[in-house]
PDB file as gemmi writes it, atoms N, CA and C in Angstrom:
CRYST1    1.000    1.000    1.000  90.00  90.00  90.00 P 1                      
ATOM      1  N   UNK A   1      -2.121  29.754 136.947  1.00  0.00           N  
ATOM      2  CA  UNK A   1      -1.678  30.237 135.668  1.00  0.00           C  
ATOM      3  C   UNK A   1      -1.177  31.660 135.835  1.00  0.00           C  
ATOM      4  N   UNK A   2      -0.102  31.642 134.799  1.00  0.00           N  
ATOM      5  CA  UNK A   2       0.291  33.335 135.540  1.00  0.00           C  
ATOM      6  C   UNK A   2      -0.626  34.625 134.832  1.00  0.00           C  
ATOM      7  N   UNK A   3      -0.465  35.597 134.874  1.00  0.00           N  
ATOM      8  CA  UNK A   3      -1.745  36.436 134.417  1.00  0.00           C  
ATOM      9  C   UNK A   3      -2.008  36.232 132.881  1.00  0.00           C  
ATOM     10  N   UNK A   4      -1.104  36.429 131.945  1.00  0.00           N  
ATOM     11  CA  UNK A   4      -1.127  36.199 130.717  1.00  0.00           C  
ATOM     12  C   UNK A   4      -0.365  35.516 130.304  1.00  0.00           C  
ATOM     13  N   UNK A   5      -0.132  35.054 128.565  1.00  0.00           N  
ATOM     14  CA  UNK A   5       0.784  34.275 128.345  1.00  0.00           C  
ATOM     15  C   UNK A   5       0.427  33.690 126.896  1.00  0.00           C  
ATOM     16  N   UNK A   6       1.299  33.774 126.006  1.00  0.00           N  
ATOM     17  CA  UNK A   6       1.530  33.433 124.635  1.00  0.00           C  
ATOM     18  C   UNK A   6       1.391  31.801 124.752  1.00  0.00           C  
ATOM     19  N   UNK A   7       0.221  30.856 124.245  1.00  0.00           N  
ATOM     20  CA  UNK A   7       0.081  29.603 123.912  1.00  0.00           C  
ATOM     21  C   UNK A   7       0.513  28.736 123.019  1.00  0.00           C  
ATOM     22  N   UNK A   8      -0.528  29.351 121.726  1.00  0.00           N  
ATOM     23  CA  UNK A   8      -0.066  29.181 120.218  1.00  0.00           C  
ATOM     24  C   UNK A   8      -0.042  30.247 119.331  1.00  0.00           C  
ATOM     25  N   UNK A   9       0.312  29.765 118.110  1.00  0.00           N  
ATOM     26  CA  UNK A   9       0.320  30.786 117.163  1.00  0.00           C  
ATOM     27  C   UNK A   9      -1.674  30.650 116.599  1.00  0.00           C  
ATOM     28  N   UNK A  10      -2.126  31.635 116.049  1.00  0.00           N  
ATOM     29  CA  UNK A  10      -3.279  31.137 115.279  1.00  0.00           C  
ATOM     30  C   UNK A  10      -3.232  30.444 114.253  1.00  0.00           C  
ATOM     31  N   UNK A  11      -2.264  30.492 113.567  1.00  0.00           N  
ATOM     32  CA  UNK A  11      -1.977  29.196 112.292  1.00  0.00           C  
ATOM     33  C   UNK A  11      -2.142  27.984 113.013  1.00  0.00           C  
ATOM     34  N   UNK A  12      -2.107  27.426 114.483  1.00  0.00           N  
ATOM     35  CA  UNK A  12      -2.077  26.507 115.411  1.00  0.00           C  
ATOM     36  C   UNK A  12      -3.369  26.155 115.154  1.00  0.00           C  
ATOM     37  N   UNK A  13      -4.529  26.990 115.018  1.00  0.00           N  
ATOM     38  CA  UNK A  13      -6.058  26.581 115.330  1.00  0.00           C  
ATOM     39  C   UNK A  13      -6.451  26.267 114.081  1.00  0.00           C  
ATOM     40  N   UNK A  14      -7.844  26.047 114.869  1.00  0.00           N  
ATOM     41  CA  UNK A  14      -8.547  24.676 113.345  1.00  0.00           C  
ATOM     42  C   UNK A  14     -10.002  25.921 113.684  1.00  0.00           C  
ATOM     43  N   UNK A  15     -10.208  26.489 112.590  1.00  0.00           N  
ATOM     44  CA  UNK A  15     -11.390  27.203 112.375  1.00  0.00           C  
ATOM     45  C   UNK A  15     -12.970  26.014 112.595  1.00  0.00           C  
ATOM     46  N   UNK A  16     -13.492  26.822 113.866  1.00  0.00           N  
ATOM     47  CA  UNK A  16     -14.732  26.392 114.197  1.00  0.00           C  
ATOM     48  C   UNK A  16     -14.632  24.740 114.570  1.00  0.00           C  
ATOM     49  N   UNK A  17     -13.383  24.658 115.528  1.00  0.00           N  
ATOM     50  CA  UNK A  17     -13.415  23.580 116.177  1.00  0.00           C  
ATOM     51  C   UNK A  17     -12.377  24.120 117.359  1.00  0.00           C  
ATOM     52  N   UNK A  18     -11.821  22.691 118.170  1.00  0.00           N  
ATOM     53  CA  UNK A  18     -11.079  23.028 119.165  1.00  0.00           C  
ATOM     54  C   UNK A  18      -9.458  22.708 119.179  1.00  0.00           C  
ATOM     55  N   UNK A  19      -8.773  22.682 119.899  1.00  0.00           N  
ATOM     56  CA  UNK A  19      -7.020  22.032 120.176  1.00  0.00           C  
ATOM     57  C   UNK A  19      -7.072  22.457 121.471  1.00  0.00           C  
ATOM     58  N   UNK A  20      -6.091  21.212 121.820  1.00  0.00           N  
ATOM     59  CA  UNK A  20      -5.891  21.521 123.391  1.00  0.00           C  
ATOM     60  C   UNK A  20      -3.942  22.048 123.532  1.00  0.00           C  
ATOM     61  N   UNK A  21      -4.182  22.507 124.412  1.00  0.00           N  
ATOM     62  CA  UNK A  21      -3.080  23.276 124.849  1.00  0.00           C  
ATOM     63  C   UNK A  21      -2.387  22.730 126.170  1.00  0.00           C  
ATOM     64  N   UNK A  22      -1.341  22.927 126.672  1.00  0.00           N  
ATOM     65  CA  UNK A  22      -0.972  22.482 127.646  1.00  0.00           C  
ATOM     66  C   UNK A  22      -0.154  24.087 128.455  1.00  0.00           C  
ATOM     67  N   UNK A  23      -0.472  24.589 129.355  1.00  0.00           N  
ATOM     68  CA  UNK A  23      -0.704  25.811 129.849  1.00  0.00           C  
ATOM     69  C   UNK A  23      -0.474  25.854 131.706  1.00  0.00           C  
ATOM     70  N   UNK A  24       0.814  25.858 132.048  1.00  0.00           N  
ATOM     71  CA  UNK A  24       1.078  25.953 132.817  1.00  0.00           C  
ATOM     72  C   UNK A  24       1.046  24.346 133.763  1.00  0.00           C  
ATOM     73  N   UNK A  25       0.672  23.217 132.495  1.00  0.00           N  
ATOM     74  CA  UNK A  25       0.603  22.218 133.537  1.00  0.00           C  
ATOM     75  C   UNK A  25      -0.958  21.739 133.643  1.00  0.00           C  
ATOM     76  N   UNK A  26      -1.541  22.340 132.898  1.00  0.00           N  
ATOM     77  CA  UNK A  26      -3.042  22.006 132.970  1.00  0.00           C  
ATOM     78  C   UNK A  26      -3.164  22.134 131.643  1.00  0.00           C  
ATOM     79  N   UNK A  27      -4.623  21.404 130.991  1.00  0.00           N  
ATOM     80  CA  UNK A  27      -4.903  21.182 129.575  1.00  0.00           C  
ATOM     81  C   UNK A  27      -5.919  22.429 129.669  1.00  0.00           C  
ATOM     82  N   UNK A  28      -5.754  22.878 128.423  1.00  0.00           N  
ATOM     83  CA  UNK A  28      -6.934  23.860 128.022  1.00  0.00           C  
ATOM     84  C   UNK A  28      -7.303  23.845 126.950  1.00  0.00           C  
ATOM     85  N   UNK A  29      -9.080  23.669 127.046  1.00  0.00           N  
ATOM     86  CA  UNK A  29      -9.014  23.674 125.337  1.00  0.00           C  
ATOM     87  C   UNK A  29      -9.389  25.425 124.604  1.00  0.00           C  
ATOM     88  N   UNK A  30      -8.636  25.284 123.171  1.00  0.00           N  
ATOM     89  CA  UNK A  30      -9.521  26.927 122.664  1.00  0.00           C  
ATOM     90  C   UNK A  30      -9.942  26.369 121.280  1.00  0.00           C  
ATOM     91  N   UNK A  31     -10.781  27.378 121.268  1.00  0.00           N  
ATOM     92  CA  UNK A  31     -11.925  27.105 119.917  1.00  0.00           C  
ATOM     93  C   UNK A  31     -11.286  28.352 119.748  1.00  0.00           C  
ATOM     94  N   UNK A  32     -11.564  28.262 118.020  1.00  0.00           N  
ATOM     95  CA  UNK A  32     -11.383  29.405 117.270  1.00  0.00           C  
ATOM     96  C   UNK A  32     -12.947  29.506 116.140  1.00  0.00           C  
ATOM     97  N   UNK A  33     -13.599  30.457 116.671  1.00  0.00           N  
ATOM     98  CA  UNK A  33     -14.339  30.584 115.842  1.00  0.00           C  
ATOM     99  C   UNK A  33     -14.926  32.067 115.545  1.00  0.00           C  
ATOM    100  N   UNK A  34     -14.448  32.256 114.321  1.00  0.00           N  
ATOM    101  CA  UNK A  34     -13.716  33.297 113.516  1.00  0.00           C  
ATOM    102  C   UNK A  34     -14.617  34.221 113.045  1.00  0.00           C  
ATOM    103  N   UNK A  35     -15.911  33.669 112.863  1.00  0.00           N  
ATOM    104  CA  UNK A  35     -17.108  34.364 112.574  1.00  0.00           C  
ATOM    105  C   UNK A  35     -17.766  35.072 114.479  1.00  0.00           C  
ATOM    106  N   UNK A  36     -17.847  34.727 115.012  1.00  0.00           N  
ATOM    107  CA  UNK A  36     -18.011  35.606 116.112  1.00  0.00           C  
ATOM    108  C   UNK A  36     -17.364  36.645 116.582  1.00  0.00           C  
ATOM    109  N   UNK A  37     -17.575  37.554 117.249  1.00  0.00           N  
ATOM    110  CA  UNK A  37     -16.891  38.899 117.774  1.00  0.00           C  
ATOM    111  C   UNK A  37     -15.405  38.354 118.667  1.00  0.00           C  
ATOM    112  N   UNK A  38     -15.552  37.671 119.473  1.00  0.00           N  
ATOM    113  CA  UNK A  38     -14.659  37.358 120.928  1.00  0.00           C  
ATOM    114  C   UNK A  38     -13.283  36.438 119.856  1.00  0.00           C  
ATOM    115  N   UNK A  39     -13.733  35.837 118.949  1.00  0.00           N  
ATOM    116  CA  UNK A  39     -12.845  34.808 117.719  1.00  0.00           C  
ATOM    117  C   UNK A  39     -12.358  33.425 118.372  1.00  0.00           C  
ATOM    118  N   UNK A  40     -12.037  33.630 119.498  1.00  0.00           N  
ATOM    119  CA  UNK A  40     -10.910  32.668 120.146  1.00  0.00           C  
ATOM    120  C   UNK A  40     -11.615  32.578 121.872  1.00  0.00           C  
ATOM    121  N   UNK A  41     -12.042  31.073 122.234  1.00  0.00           N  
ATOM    122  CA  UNK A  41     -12.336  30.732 123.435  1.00  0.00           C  
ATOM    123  C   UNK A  41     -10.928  29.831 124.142  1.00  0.00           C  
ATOM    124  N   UNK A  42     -11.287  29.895 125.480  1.00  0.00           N  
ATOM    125  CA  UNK A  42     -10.833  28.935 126.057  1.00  0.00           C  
ATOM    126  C   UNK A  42     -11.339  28.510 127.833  1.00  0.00           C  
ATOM    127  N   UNK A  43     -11.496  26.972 127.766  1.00  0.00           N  
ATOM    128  CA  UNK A  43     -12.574  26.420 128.428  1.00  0.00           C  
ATOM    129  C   UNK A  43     -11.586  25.411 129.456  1.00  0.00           C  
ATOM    130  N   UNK A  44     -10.968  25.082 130.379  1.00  0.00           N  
ATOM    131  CA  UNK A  44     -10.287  23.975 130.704  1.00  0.00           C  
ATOM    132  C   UNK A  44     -10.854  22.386 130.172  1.00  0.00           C  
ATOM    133  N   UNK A  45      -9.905  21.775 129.571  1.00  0.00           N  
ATOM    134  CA  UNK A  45     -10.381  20.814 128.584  1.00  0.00           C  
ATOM    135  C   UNK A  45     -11.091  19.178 129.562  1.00  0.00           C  
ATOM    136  N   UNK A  46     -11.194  19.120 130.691  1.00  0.00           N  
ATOM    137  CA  UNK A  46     -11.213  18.361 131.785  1.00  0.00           C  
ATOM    138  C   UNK A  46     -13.005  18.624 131.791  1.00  0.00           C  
ATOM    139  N   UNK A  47     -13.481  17.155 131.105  1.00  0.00           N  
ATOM    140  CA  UNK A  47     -15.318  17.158 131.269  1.00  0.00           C  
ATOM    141  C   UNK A  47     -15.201  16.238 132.581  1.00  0.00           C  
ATOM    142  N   UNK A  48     -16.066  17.221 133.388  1.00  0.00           N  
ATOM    143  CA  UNK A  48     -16.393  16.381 135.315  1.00  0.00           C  
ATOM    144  C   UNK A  48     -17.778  15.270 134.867  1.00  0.00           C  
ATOM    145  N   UNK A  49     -18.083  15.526 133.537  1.00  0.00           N  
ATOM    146  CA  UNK A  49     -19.278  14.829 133.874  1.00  0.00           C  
ATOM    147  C   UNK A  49     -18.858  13.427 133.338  1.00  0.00           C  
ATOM    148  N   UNK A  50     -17.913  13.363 131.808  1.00  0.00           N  
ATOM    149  CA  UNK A  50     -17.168  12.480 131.183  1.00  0.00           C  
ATOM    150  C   UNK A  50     -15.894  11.681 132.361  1.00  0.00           C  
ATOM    151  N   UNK A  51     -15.613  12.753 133.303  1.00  0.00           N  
ATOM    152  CA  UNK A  51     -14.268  12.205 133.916  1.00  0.00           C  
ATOM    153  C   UNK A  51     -13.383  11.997 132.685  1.00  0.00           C  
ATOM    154  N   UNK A  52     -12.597  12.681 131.806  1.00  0.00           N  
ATOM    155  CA  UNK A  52     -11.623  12.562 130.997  1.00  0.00           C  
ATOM    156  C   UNK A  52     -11.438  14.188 130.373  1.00  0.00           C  
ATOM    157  N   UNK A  53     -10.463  14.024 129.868  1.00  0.00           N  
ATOM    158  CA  UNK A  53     -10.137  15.589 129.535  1.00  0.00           C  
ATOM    159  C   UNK A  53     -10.195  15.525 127.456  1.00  0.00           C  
ATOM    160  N   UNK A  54     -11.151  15.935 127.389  1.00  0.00           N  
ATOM    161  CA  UNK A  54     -12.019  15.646 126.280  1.00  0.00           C  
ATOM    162  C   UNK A  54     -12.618  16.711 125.399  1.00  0.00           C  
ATOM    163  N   UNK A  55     -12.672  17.618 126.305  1.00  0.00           N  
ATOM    164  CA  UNK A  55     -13.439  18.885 125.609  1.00  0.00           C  
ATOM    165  C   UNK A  55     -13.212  19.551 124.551  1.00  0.00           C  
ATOM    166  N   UNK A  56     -11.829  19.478 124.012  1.00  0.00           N  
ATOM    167  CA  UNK A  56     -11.152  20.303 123.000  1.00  0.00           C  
ATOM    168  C   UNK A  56     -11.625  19.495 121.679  1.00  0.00           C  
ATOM    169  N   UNK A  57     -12.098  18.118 121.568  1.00  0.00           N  
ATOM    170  CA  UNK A  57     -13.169  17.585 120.717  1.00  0.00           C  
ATOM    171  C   UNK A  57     -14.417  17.029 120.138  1.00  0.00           C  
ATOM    172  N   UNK A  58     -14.667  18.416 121.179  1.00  0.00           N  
ATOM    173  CA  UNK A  58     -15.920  18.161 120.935  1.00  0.00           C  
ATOM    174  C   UNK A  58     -16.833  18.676 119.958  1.00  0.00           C  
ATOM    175  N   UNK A  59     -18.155  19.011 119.653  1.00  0.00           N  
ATOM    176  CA  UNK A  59     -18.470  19.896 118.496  1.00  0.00           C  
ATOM    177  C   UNK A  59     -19.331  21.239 119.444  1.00  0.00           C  
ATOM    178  N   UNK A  60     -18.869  22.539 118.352  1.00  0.00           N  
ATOM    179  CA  UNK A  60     -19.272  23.831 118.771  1.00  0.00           C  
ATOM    180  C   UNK A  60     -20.580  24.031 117.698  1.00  0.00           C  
ATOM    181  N   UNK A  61     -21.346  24.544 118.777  1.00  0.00           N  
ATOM    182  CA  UNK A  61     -22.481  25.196 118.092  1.00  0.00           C  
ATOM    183  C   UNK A  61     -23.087  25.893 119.379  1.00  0.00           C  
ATOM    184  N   UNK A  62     -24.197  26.470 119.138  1.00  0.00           N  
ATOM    185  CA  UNK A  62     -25.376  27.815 119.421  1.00  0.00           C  
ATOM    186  C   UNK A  62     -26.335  26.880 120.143  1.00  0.00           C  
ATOM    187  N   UNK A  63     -26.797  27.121 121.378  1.00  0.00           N  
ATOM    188  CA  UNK A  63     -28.060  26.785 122.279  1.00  0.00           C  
ATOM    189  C   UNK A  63     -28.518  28.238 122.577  1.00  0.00           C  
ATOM    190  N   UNK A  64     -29.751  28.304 122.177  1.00  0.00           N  
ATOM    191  CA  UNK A  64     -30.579  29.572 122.458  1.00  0.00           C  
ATOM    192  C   UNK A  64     -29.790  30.606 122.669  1.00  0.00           C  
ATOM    193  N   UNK A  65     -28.787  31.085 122.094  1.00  0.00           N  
ATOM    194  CA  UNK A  65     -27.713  32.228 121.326  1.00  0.00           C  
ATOM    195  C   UNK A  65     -26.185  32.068 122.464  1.00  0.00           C  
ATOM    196  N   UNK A  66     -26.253  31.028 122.900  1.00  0.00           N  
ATOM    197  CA  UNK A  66     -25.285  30.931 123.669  1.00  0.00           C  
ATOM    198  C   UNK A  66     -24.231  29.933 122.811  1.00  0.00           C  
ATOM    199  N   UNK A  67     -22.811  30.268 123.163  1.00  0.00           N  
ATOM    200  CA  UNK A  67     -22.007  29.537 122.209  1.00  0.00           C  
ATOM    201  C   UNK A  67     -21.355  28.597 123.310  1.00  0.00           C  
ATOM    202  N   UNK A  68     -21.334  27.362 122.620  1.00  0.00           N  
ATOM    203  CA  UNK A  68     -20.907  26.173 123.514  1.00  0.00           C  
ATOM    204  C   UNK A  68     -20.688  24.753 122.743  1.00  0.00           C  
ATOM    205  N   UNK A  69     -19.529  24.086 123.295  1.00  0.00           N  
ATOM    206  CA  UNK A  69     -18.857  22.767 123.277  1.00  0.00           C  
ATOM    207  C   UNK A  69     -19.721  21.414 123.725  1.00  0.00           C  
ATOM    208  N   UNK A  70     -20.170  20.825 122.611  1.00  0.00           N  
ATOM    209  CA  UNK A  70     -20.822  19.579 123.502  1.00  0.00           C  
ATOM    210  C   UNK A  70     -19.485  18.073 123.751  1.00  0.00           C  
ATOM    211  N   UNK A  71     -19.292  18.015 124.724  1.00  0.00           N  
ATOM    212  CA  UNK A  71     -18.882  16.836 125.367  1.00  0.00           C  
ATOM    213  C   UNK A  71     -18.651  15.519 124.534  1.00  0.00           C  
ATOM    214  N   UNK A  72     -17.671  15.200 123.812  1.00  0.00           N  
ATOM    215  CA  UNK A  72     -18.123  14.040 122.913  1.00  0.00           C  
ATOM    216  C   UNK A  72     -18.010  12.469 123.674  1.00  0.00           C  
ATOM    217  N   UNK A  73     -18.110  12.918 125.243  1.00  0.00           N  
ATOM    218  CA  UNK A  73     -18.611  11.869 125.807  1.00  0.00           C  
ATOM    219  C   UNK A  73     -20.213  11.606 125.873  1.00  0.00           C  
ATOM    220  N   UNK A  74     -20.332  12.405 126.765  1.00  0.00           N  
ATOM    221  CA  UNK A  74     -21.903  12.335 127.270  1.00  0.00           C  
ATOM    222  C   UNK A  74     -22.982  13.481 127.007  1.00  0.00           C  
ATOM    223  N   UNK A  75     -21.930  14.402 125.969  1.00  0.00           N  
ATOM    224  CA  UNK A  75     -23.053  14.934 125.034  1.00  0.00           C  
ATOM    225  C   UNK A  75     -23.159  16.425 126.003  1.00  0.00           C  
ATOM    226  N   UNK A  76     -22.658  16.382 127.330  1.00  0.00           N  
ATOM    227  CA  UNK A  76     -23.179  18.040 127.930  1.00  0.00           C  
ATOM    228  C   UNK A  76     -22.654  19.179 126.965  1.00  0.00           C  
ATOM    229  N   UNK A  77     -23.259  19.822 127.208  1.00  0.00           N  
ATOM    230  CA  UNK A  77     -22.933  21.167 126.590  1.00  0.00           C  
ATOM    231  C   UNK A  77     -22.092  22.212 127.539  1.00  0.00           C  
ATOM    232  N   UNK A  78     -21.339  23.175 127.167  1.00  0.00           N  
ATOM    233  CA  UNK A  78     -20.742  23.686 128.213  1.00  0.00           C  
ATOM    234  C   UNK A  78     -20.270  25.061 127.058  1.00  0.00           C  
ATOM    235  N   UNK A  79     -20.852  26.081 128.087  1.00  0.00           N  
ATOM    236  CA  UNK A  79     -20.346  27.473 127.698  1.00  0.00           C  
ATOM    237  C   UNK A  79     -19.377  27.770 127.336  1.00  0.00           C  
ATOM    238  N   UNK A  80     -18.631  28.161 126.363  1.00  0.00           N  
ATOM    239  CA  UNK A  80     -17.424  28.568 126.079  1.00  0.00           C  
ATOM    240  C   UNK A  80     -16.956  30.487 126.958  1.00  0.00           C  
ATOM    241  N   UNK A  81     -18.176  30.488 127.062  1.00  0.00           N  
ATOM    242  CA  UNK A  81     -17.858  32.249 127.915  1.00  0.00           C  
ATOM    243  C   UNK A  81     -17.891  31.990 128.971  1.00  0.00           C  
ATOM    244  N   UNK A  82     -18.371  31.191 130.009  1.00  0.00           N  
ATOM    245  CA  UNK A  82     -18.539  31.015 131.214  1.00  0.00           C  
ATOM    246  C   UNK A  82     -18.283  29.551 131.767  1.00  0.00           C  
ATOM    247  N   UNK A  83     -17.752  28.338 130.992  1.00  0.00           N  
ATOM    248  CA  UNK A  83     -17.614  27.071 131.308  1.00  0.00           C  
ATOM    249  C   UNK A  83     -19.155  26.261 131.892  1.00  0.00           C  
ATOM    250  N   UNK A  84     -19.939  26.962 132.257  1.00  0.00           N  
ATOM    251  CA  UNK A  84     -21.130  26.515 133.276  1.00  0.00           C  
ATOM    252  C   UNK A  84     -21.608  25.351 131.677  1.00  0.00           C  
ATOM    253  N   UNK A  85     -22.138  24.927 132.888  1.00  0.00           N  
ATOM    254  CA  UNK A  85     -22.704  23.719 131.805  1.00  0.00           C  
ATOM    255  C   UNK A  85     -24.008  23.481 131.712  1.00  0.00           C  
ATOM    256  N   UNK A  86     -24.958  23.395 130.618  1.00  0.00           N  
ATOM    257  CA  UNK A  86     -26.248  24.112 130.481  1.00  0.00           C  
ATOM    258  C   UNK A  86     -27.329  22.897 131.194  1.00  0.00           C  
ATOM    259  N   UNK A  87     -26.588  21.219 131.028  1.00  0.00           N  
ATOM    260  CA  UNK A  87     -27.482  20.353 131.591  1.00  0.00           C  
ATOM    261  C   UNK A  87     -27.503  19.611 133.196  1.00  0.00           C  
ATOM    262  N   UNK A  88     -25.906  20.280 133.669  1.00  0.00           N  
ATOM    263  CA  UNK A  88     -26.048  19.250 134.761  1.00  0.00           C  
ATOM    264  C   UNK A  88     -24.968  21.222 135.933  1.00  0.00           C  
ATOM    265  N   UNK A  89     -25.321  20.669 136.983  1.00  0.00           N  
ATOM    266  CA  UNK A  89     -24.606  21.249 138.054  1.00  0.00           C  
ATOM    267  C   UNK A  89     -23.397  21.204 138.219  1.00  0.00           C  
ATOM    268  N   UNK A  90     -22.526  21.482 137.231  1.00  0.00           N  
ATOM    269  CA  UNK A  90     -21.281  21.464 137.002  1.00  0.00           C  
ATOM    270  C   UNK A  90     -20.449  22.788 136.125  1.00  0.00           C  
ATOM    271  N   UNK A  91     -19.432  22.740 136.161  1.00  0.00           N  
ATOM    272  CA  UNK A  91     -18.857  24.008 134.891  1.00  0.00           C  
ATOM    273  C   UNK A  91     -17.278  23.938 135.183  1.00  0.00           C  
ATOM    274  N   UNK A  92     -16.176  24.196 134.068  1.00  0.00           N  
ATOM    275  CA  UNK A  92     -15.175  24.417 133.896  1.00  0.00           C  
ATOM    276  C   UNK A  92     -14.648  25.530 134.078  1.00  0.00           C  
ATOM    277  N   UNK A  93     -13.442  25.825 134.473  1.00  0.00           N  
ATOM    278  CA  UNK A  93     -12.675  26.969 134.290  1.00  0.00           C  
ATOM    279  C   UNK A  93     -12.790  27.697 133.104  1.00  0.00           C  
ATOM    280  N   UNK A  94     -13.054  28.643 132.905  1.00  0.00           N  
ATOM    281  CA  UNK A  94     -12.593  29.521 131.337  1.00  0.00           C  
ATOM    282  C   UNK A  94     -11.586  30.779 131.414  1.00  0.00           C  
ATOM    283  N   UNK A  95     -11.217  30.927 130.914  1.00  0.00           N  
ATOM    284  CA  UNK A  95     -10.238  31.701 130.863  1.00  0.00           C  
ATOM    285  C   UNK A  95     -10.403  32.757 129.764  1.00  0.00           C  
ATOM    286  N   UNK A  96      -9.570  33.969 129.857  1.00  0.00           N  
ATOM    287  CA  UNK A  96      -9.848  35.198 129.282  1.00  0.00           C  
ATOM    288  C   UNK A  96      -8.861  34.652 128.155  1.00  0.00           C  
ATOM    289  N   UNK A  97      -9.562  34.743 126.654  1.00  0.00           N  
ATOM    290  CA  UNK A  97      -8.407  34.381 125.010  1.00  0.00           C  
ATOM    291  C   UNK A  97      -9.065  35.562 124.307  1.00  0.00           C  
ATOM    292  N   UNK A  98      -7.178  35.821 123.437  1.00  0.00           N  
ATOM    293  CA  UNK A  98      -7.535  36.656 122.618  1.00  0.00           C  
ATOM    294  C   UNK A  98      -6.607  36.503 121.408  1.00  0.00           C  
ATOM    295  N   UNK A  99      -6.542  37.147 120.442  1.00  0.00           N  
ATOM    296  CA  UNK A  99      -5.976  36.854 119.690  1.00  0.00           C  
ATOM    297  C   UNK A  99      -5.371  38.098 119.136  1.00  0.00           C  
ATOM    298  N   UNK A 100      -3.452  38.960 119.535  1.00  0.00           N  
ATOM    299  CA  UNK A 100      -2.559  39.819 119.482  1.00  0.00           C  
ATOM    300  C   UNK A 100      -1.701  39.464 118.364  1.00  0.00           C  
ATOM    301  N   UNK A 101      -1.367  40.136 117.338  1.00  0.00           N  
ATOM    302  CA  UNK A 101      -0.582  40.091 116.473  1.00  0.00           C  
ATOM    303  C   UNK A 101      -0.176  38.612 115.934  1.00  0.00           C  
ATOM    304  N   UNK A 102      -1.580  37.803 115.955  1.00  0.00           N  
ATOM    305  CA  UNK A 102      -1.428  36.729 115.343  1.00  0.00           C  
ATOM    306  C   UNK A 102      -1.116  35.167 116.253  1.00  0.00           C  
ATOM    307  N   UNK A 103      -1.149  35.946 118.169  1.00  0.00           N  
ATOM    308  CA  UNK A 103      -0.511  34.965 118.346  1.00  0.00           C  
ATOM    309  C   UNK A 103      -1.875  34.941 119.874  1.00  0.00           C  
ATOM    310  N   UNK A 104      -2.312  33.446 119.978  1.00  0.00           N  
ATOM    311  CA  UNK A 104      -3.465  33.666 121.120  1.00  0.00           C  
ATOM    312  C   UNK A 104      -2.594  33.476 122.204  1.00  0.00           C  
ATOM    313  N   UNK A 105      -3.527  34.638 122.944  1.00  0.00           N  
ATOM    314  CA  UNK A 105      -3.002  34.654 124.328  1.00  0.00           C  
ATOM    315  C   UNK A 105      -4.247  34.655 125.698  1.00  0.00           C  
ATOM    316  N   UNK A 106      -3.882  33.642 126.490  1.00  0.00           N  
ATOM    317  CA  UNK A 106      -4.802  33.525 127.938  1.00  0.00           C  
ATOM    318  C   UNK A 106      -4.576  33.669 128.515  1.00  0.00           C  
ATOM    319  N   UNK A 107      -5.172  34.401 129.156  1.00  0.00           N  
ATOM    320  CA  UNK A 107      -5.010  34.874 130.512  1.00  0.00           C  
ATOM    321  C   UNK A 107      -6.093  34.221 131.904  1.00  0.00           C  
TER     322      UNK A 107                                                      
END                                                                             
């Protein structure tokens, strides 16, 4: 991926859920969730444990103050700050999102 790079617009996102993106050729998913400090995640949307690229619908919520995507395959949970995944020996790419004059950008 090249260092940075304009994805979507934020009118694009769905408050306190996910969309996947297509980003150089690879899927990525970002959450926008608007009530936290950081606002805007992004996780590579590809679950190793599901084998399918799935992640961008999954549901977001809080494990012991950590914010994370559960798998709406097989239910793992997976960090949105760090991709690591809280139940099995596995983790996704994440990537640095932010959100500039309205428009998210990853780096």
């Amino acid at each position: 991926m090249s260092s940075e790079q304009i994805v979507c617009d934020k009118s694009d996102l769905i408050e306190n859920s996910g969309v996947c993106a297509l980003v150089d050729g690879e899927q990525v998913a970002i959450f926008y969730l608007p009530t936290t400090k950081q606002q805007v995640f992004a996780i590579a949307n590809w679950d190793p444990c599901g084998k399918a690229n799935v992640l961008s619908r999954g549901l977001v919520g809080d494990i012991k103050g950590e914010i994370v995507v559960a798998s709406p395959l097989h239910k793992q949970h997976f960090n949105l700050q760090t991709g690591a995944c809280l139940e099995a020996d596995v983790s996704v790419k994440a990537y640095r999102a932010s959100i500039v004059d309205e428009k998210v950008i990853i780096a």
